[in-house]
C-alpha positions, 0 to 999 in steps of 0.5 A, spaced: 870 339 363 870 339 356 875 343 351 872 349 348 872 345 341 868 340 344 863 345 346 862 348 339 862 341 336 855 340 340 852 348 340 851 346 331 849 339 333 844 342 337 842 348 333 842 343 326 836 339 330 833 344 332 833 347 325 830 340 324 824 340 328 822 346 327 822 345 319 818 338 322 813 341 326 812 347 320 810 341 316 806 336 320 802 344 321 800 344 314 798 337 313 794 337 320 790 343 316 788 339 311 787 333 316 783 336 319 779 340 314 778 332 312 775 331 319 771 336 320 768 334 313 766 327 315 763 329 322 757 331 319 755 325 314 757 320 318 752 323 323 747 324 317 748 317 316 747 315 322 740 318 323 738 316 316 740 308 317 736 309 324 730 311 321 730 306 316 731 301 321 725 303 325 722 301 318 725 295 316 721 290 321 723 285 324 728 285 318 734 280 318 742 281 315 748 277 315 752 283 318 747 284 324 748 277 325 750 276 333 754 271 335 759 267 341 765 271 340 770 265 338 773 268 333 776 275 332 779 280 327 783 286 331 783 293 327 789 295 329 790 303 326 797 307 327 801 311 324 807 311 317 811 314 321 814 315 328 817 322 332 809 323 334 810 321 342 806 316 345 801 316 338 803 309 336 805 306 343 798 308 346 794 303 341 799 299 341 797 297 348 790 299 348 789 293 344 794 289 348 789 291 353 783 288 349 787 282 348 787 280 356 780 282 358 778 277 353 781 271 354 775 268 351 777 269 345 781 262 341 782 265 335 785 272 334 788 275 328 791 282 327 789 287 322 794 292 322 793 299 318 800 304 318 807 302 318 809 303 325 802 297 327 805 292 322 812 292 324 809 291 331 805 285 330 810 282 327 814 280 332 809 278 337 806 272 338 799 274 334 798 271 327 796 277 322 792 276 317 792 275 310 792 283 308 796 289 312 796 295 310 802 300 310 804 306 308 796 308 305 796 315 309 801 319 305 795 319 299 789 316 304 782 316 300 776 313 300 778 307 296 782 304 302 776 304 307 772 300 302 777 296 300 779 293 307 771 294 308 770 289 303 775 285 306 772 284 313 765 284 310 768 277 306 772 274 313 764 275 317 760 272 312 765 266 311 764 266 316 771 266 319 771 271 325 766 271 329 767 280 330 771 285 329 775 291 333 777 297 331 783 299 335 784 308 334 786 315 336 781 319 335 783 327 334 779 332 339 785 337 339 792 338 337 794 336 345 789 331 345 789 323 341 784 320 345 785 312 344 778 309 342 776 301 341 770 300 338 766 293 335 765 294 327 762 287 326 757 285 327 753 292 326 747 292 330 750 295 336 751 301 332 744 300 329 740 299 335 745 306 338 743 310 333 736 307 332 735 310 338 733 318 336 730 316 330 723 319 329 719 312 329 712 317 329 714 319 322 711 315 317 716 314 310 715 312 303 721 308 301 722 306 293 725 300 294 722 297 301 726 299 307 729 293 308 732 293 301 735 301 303 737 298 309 741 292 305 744 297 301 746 302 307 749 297 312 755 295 307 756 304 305 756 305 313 761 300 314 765 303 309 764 310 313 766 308 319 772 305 317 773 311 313 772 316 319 777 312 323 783 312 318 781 320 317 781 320 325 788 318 325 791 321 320 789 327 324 791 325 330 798 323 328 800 330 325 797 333 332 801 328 336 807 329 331 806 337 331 806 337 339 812 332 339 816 337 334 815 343 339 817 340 345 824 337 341 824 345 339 823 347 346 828 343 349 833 344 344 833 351 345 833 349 352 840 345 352 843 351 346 843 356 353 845 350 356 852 350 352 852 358 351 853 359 358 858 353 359 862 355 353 862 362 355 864 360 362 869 356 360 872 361 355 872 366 360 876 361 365 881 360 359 882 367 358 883 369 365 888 363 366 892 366 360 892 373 362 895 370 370 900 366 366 902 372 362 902 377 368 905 372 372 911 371 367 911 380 367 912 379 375 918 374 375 923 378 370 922 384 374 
């Protein structure tokens, strides 16, 4: 049994890790609410957006665009989002492995080159056999801003109409819920799929006057709604690290006060042993000079 020393040592290392995480779930709660005020805000327009690109798409005619081209996936960019910083569960192994998944149901695929976005992504595909591609982005989350999205929008528009892949995937948690990070694999190039989705519930017997011509609005809008989707994604994560970062630091909570009574009780018992054990010596002692 451990010395009585011992024990003690344990109990404040215990209780120092649990004034830790207790103080890192205090802080991932505030950054969730603005994460997920973020979130919620951006629901709405990209819904907007969606049904006012299907609209126009329902008038553009047999229109034609280069980020509409469907092509033999030959070659393909991997988006792969995760997060700046670990102690959030299975957050970032679960993308990790959802896109391992992607990767062995597509052995077609010659040619793949990883986009990783957040710390914890580049550090991972750097030691796996996939080249990167000429941009990561690391460490973007601690001030993410709309700039981001278009920047790695423009980027991936450039390799697509190069052209130098043939398609992109985004790779991301999705925030349903504080307990809840769904994993997601979506395809953001090229982008008729989504089109022909959301041109689904548009209103085609509604006639618009558009100034410019409706293929102009759409070119103008294809480009915008790329730059959303990414946006959504990158928010969409960012709130599911925290969540994930929150329940992760309440379970570490839990089983630090689990392991605290843990060693109060085997503390006691073994100062309780200790005392008793002293006072037989002592009554011992008593009785053997009578």
């Amino acid at each position: 049994m451990a010395s009585l020393i011992d024990i003690r040592r344990r109990l404040r290392s215990v209780k120092s890790t649990q004034q830790i995480t207790k103080a890192m779930k205090m802080v991932a709660a505030a950054k969730l609410r603005r994460a997920q005020e973020r979130v919620i805000g951006a629901r709405p327009y990209a819904k907007l957006l969606s049904t006012v690109l299907a609209k126009v798409a329902a008038h553009a005619g047999e229109m034609t665009h280069p980020l509409l081209e469907a092509r033999e996936e030959k070659r393909v960019i991997i988006v792969t989002i995760a997060g700046d910083r670990g102690l959030a569960g299975a957050f970032n192994t679960n993308v990790n492995k959802a896109t391992l998944q992607l990767l062995a149901a597509h052995p077609e695929w010659k040619e793949v080159r990883i986009l990783p976005i957040g710390k914890k992504a580049v550090e991972f595909w750097r030691r796996r056999k996939y080249p990167l591609t000429e941009k990561t982005y690391s460490g973007i989350f601690a001030t993410l801003q709309y700039a981001n999205a278009k920047e790695i929008a423009a980027f991936l528009s450039a390799e697509f109409l190069a052209p130098n892949v043939d398609a992109v995937y985004v790779v991301v948690n999705e925030f349903r819920s504080i307990l809840s990070q769904v994993v997601h694999t979506a395809k953001l190039l090229p982008l008729a799929p989504e089109v022909a989705a959301a041109s689904e519930g548009a209103d085609a017997g509604v006639d618009y006057i558009y100034e410019p011509d409706a293929p102009k609005i759409l070119a103008w809008l294809l480009p915008r709604y790329l730059e959303f989707t990414l946006y959504r994604s990158l928010a969409e994560s960012a709130a599911a690290e925290m969540g994930a970062k929150m329940t992760a630091m309440d379970s570490a909570s839990k089983n630090a006060g689990d392991l605290i009574d843990k060693l109060t009780l085997t503390y006691n018992r073994a100062r309780q042993a200790r005392i008793t054990k002293e006072l037989i010596e002592i009554v011992s002692g008593a009785a053997a000079l009578e």
